[in-house]
C-alpha positions as CSV (number, residue, x, y, z in Angstrom):
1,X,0.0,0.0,0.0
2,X,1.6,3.3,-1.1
3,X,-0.3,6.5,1.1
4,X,0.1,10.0,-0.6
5,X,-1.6,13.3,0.0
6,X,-4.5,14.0,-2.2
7,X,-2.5,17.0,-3.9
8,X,0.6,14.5,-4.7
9,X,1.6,13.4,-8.0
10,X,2.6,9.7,-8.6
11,X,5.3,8.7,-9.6
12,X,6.6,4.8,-11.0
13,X,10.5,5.4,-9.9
14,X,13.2,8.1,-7.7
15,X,16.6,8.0,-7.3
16,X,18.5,10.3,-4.8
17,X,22.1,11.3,-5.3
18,X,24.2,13.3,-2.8
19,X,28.0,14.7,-3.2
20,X,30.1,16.4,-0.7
21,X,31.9,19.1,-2.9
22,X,33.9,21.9,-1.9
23,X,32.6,21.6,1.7
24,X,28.7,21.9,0.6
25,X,26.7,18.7,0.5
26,X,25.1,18.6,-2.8
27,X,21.3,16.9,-3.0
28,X,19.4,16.3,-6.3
29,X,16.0,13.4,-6.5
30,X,15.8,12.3,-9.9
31,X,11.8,11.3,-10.6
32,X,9.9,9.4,-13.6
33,X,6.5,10.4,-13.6
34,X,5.2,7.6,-16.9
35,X,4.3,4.3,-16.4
36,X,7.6,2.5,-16.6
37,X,9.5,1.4,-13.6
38,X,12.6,0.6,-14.8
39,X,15.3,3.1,-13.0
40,X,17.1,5.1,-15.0
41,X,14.4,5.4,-17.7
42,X,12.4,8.5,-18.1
43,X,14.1,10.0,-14.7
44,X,13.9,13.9,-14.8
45,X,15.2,16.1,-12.1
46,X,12.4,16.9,-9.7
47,X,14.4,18.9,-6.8
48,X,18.4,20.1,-5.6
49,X,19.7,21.6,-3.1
50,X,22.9,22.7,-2.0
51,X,23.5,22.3,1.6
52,X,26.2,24.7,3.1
53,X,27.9,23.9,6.6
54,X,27.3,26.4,9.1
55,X,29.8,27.4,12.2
């Protein structure tokens, strides 16, 4: 059973990749929204981020 929010969209596979460069830890979640579940095909980026240390 897979719960989501009524406002969520599906999605058949995710990846999540994270780097430590320069310092900063670098975040990006790769998404395929069609109906194929294979990893790797049809993944678009959905969201980054680049986390800076602080202190």
């Amino acid at each position: 059973m897979v719960m989501r929010a009524s406002h969520s969209k599906d999605y058949s596979a995710a990846t999540r990749i994270f780097g430590l460069v320069d310092g900063n830890l670098l975040w990006r979640w790769d998404v395929a929204t069609g109906g194929t579940s294979t990893p790797g095909n049809g993944l678009q980026a959905h969201a980054s981020a680049i986390l800076k240390k602080v202190g």
